[in-house]
N, C-alpha and C positions, 0 to 999 in steps of 0.2 A: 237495771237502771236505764233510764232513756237517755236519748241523745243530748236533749237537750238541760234535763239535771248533770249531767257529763260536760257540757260545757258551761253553765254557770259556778259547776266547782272549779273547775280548771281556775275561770274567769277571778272567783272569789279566792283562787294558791296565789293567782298573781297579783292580789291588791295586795297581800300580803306579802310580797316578795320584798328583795331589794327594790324591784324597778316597778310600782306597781300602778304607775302611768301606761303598761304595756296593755293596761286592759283597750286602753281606746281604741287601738285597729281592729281587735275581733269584734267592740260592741258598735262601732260601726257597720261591720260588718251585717249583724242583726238586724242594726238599723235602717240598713238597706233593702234588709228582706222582705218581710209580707210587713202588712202595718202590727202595729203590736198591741197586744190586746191589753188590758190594764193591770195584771197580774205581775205580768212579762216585764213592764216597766218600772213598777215599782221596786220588783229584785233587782234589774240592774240599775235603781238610783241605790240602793244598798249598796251595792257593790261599790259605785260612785263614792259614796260616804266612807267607805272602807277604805280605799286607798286614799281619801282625801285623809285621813288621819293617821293611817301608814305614813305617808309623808308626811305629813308635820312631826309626827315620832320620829323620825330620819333627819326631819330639816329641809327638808327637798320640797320648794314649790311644785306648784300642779303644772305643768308645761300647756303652755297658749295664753293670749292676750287678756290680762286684768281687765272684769266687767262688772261693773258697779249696777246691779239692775233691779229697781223699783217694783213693785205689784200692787196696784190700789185697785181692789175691785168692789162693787157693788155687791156682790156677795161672799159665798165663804171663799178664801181665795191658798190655802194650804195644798189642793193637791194640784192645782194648775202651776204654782211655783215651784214645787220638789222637782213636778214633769219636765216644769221650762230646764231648770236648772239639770239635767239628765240630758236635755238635746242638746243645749248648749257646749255643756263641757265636751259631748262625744265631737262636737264641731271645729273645738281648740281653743275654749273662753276658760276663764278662769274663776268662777263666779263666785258673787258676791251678792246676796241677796237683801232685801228687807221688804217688809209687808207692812200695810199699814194697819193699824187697831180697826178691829170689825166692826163695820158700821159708822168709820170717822175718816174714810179718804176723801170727803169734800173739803172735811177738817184741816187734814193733813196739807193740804194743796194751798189752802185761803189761810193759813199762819205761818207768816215766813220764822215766825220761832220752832216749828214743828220739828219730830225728828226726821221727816225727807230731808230737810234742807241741809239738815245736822251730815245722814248721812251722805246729799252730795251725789246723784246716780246720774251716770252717763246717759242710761235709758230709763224710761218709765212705761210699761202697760199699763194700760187705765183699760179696766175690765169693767165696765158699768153694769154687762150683766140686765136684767130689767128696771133698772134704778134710772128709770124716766119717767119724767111725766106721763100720765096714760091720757088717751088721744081725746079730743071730746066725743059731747054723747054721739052716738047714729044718729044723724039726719042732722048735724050743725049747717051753719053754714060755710060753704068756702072763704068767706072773708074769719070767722074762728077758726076754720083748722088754719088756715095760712097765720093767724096771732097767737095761735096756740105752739106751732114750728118757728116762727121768731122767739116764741119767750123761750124754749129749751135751746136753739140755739145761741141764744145771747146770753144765757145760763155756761154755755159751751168754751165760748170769748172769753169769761169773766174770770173764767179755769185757766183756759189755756195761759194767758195771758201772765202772771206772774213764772209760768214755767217756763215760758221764753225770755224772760227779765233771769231768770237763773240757767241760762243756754244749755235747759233739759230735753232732747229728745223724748219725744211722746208717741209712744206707738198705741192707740185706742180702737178697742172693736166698735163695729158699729153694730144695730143693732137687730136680733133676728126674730125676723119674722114670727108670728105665731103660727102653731100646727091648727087650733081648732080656728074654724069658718063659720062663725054664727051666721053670714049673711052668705055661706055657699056659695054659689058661680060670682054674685056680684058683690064679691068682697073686693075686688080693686074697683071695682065701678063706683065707687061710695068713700069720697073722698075720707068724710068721717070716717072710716071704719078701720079696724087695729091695724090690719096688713098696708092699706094706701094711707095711713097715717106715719107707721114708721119707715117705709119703703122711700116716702118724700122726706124723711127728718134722716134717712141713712144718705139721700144723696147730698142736702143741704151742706152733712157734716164734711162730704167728701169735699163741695165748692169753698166752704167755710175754711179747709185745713192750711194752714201754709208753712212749707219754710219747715219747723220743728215739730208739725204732726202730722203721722203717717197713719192713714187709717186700714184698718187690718177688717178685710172682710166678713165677718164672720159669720155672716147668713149664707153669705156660699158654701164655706166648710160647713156648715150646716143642711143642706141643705146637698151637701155630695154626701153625706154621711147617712142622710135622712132623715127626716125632722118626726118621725116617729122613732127612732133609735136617738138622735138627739136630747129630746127630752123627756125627763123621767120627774115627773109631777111631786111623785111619791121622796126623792129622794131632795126635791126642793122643799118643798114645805117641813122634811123631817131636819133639813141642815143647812137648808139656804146655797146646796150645791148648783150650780148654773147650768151645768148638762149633765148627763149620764157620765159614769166612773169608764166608764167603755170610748166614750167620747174625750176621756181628756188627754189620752196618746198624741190624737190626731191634732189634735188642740193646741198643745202645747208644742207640736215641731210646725205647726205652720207658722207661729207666732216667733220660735226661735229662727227658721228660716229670713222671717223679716228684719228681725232684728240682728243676724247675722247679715242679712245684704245694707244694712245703715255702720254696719262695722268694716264692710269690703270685705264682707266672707262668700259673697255669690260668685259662683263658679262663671268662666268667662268664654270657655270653647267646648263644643261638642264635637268629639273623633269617633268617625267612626267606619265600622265594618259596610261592608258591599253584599256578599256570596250569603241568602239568606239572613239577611237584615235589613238590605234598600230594596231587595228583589230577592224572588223564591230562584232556587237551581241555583248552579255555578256554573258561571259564564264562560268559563274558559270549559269546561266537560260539556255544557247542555250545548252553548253556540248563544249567541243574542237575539234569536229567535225562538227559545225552546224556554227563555227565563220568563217564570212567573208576574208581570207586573201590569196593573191594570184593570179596563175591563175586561171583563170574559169569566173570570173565578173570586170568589170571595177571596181567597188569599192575596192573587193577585189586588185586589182592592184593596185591601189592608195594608202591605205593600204600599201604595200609593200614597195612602193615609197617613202615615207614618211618614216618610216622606213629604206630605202637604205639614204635618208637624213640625219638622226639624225647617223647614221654609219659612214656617212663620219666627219661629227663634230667631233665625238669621233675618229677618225685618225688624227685632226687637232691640239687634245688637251682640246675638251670640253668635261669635267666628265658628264657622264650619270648616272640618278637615276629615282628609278619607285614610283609611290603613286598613292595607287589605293586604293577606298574600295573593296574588293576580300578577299577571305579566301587564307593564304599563299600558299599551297598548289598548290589550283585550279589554280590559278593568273603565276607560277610557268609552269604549266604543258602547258601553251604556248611555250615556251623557250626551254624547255627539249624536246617536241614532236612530235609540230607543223612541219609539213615536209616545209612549206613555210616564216617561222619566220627569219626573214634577221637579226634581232638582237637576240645571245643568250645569257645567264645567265653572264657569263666571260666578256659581255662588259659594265654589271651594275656595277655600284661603289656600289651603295647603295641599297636595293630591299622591298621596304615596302608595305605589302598589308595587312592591316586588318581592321576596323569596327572605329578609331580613326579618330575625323576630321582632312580635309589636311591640315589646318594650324596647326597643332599639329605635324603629321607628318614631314612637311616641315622644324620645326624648329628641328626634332629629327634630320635628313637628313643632315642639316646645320652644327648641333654639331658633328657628325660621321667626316665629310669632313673637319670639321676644317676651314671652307669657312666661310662669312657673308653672312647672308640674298640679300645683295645688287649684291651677285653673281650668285645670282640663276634668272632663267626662268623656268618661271612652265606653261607646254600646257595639258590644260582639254576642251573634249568637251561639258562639263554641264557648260549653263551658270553661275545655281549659285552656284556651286563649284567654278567658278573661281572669282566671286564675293564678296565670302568667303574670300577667300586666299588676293584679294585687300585690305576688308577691315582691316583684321588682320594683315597680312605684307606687308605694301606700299610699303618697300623695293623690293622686290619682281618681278619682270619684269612677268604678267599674261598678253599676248597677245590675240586678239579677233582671235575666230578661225570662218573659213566662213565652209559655210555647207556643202559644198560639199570635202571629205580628199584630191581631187589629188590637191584641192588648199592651205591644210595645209602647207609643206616646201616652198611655195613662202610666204605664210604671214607672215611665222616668217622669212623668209632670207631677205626681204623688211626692215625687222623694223632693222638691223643691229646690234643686240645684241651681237655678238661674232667676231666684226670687229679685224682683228688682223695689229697690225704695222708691226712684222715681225715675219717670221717662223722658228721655230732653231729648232733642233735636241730634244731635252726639250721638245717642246711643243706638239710633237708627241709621245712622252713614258708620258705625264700627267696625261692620264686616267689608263695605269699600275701603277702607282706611288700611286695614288689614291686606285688603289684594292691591291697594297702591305699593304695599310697602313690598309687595314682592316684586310688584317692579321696578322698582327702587333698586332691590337687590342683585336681579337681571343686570339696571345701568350700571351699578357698581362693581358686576363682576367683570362688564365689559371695559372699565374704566381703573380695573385693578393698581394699572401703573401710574394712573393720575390721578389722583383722590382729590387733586386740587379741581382738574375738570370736572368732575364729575360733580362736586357741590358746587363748582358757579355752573353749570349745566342746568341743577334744577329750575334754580331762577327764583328762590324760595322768598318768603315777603312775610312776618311777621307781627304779628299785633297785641302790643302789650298794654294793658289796660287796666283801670280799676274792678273789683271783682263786683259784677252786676247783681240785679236780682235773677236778670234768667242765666248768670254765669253759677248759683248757687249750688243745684244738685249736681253737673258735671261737677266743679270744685272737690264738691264733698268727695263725691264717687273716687278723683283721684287721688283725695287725699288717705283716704279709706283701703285702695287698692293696690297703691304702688309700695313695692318694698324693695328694690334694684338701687336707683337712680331717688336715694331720699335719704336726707343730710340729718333726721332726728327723727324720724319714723315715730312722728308725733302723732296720733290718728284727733280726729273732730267731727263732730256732727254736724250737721245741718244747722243748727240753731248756736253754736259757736263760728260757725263758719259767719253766718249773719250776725251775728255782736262785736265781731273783729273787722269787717268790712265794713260797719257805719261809725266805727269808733274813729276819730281821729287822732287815733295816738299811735294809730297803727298803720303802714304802708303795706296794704296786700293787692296784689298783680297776679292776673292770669295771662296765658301767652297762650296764640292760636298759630298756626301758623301752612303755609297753603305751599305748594310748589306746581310747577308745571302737569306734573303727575297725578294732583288730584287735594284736597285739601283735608288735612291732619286730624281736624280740629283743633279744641280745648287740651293744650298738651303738658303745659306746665303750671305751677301754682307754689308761688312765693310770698310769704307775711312776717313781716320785718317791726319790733316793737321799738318805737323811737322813748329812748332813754336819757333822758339830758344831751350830750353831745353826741350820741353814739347812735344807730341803726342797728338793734341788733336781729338778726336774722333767727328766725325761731321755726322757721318751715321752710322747705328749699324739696322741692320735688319736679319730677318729670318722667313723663311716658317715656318707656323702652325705646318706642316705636321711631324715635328720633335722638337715637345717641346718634352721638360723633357728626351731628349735622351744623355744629356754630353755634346750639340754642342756647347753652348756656355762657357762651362768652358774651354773646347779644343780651343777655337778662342781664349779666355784668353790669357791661356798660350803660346801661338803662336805669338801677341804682347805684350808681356810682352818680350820676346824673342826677337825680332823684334826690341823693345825698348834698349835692355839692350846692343844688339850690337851696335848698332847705338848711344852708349855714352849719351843717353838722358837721364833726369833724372823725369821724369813723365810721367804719361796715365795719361790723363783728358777727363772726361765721360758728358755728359750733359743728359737732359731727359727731354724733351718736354711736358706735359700734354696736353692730345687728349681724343677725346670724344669714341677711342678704344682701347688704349693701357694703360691701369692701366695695365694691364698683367707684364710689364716691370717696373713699377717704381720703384720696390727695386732689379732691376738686378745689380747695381751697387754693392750697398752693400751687394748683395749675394756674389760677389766676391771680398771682403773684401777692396772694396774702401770707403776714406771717403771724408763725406758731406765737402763741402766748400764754399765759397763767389762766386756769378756769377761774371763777370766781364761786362763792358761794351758793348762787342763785343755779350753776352749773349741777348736770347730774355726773354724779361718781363717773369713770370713764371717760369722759366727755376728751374731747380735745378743741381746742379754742384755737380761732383766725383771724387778725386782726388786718384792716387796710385803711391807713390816712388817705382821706379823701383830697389834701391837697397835692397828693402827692398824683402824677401822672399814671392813668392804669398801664399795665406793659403795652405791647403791641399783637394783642389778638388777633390773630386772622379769623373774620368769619364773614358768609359769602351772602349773609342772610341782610335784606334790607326793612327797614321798621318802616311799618307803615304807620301813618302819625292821623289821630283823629281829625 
């Protein structure tokens, strides 16, 4: 029997076990392998379905976050949602699926009586598939194709548009290209023609999106996959399948990637190795002169490459950290010396190089960052180093690396670990925010016996604000990401996040906030639902990256404020118990509210905090000054 029939029985003993959630670590595992062919997937969405009714035979939920998630596509859309639903769960989702009747999701979408609305989805794909207008004839003119791309985009609006009225996340392909070239070389020279027709109607849709739709590229994965392996003519016309059965692996985890990073499931650091991984040889055996990196040898180029990869990350917002066994020094004298080292010292967050194992280090690396385990991607090229680190932190995202380096930055860009929903201003200053904060830690360690010097030292200046339109995607991202420092581990989309900021019935504030050191950004994010006399606080979160700095006695006082002009005569707190935020359960009472009766509207657990606002708030110390519009 093969190896691999060998582990999907294994796999299939343990849907069937007591615990038959254990499948998720090895089928992660797989899923991190080579990509999987369509065969390979479909067994383990069986298997998926096997423990999914193992546990309910038990009683026992599916462990990971409840996901309500829609499929309307233009064409047949049954094997693109078993696939989603396969990637998703292995990611920690708990799914919940519906699809709309074949051939009636414009249907679906233009009757608020329809069953989407019945069932109510967090996310929706809108898979159009070829279900577009087709371009006018060759040789129109540019004034018709340019009215021919307003009328399918305003077709687009007229969609969109009620599913941001029901603060639905839409995540839509755009749309791909065709393989055949009637007009050869000058098929983009010709505006008319299929390829420069939908190529201008794919970017329209990108300018068109806002706020509640994320548009999912799908002529690139198309087109990395191969648009003659992509499409399979024969298997459209015979069922109205959209790509090749081969192609819906790939298909279906770019798509759950995305829709995992609109949930705050994108991974948020890469760790990693030095000695054959950032550079050929080891450093400490070869010398810093005998290590492979650069020009002169293809390896060495690869090498660089790789390197020039993980650089751009860290411009996009992914914190970099290094773990190496190395003596600090030597490990170092890369960085500092190396004439061809694309990455230096200033774009490490974190830099560990000594003789402790990397699960050891990994979790030191984790505490520094104030990140969780479940954020980090750790790339070694020793098998059982990275074997290590699996079996110690499953959290962990350890990718298989192939042996030859100039294939390392495709295998981890493949696996989509750092998919982002959207790109703000934030998320390019992340990895300095990250190295302020280490020196932050430096001042504090210096200032051990004076905590109180040490926070009027920063000089810090804060700015609390109504939540903007360009405060919207950080918002989201942190409402999405943080699990520490969050009082109801309530998560929202993008297009709730927008329906509660223009609502006036609701008070939501974000808080930025800068120090001598270097500036934080976007760090906290509170929404408070005004109730006849009361405020009640329905989200309460804040970056790691600033506990213990005053921020949230400063937001205290800021709605207590907030409260007191607005004639109301309560703050009411609530506090969720989650398997990461004990951090917060006596935030209330630190700011001198008290315990009270849940109400109904209350979830089971809950613990409730009440504060009269006429009453004087205690006497907080906090060294942070509000800057005032």
């Amino acid at each position: 029997m093969s190896s691999a029939a060998t582990s999907f029985d294994t796999l299939k003993a343990t849907a069937r076990s007591a615990d038959p959630w254990e499948i998720l670590g090895p089928m992660r595992r797989i899923l991190e392998g080579k990509d999987l062919d369509y065969s390979t997937a479909r067994i383990l969405f069986r298997i998926v379905r096997l423990a999914r009714k193992t546990s309910r035979a038990q009683s026992k939920n599916a462990p990971g976050a409840p996901l309500r998630l829609a499929v309307l596509a233009g064409q047949t859309s049954a094997q693109l949602a078993w696939a989603l639903d396969l990637y998703l769960t292995a990611s920690g989702f708990e799914c919940e699926l519906y699809e709309s009747p074949f051939g009636a999701w414009r249907q679906d979408i233009l009757n608020p009586q329809s069953g989407l609305y019945d069932f109510a989805p967090n996310v929706l794909i809108l898979a159009p598939g070829s279900d577009a207008a087709p371009p006018p004839a060759v040789g129109a003119s540019e004034e018709e194709v340019a009215a021919a791309i307003e009328r399918e985009l305003s077709g687009w609006r007229e969609l969109w548009r009620p599913l941001a009225q029901a603060a639905i996340q839409v995540v839509q392909d755009d749309f791909v290209l065709p393989s055949l070239r009637p007009l050869g070389s000058q098929e983009r020279n010709i505006s008319s023609s299929p390829s420069a027709f939908y190529s201008r109607l794919n970017q329209g849709l990108r300018d068109e999106a806002r706020g509640h739709v994320n548009i999912h590229d799908l002529d690139h994965l198309a087109s990395w996959v191969g648009k003659r392996q992509w499409f399979d003519e024969r298997l459209y016309h015979h069922s109205k399948q959209a790509c090749a059965l081969e192609a819906i692996p790939v298909y279906a985890s770019s798509l759950a990637a995305l829709v995992g990073a609109l949930r705050g499931r994108s991974r948020r650091c890469l760790i990693l190795d030095l000695d054959n991984t950032l550079w050929g040889g080891v450093i400490g055996d070869d010398g810093l002169e005998a290590i492979r990196l650069g020009q002169g040898s293809p390896e060495g180029e690869a090498f660089a490459a790789f390197q020039r990869y993980a650089l751009s990350l860290r411009a996009r917002g992914v914190v970099l950290a290094v773990c190496s066994k190395n003596e600090n020094a030597t490990a170092r004298r890369a960085f500092e010396d190396h004439p061809d080292m694309v990455l230096r010292l200033s774009d490490i967050a974190v830099f560990v190089a000594n003789w402790k194992d990397k699960a050891h280090n990994i979790r030191s690396i984790a505490r520094q960052l104030e990140l969780g385990l479940d954020a980090m991607v750790f790339v070694d090229d020793n098998p059982a180093e990275r074997e290590l680190v699996r079996a110690e932190l499953p959290e962990v995202a350890v990718p298989e690396l192939p042996e030859d380096p100039a294939d390392y930055a495709g295998a981890i860009d493949r696996l989509r670990y750092f998919e982002a929903a959207a790109f703000t201003d934030d998320d390019t200053r992340r990895a300095d925010y990250y190295a302020g904060n280490a020196k932050r830690a430096q001042a504090r360690e210096a200032s051990a016996s004076d905590l109180e010097g040490f926070l009027a030292g920063l000089e810090m200046v804060s700015k609390i604000r109504e939540i903007t339109p360009l405060d919207l995607s950080r918002s989201t991202q942190l409402i999405n990401k943080t699990n520490q420092f969050n009082l109801t581990l309530q998560r929202m989309t993008i297009a709730e996040v927008q329906q509660v900021a223009g609502d006036p019935r609701y008070l939501a504030r974000t808080v930025r906030l800068r120090d001598r050191l270097g500036d934080n950004g976007l760090i906290s994010v509170v929404i408070g639902r005004i109730q006849e006399d009361t405020l009640r606080l329905e989200l309460w979160l804040m970056s790691c990256r600033v506990l213990s700095r005053g921020v949230e006695e400063a937001l205290f006082l800021h709605l207590w404020n907030e409260a007191k002009a607005r004639g109301l005569e309560r703050l009411r707190g609530v506090y969720i118990p989650g398997p990461r935020n004990a951090l917060v359960q006596d935030h209330y009472q630190h700011l001198g509210f008290t315990e009270c009766e849940p109400d109904s509207s209350d979830p089971q657990g809950a613990k409730c905090w009440e504060f009269r606002v006429a009453a004087e708030p205690p006497q907080l110390r906090t060294f942070i000054q509000e800057e005032h519009p």
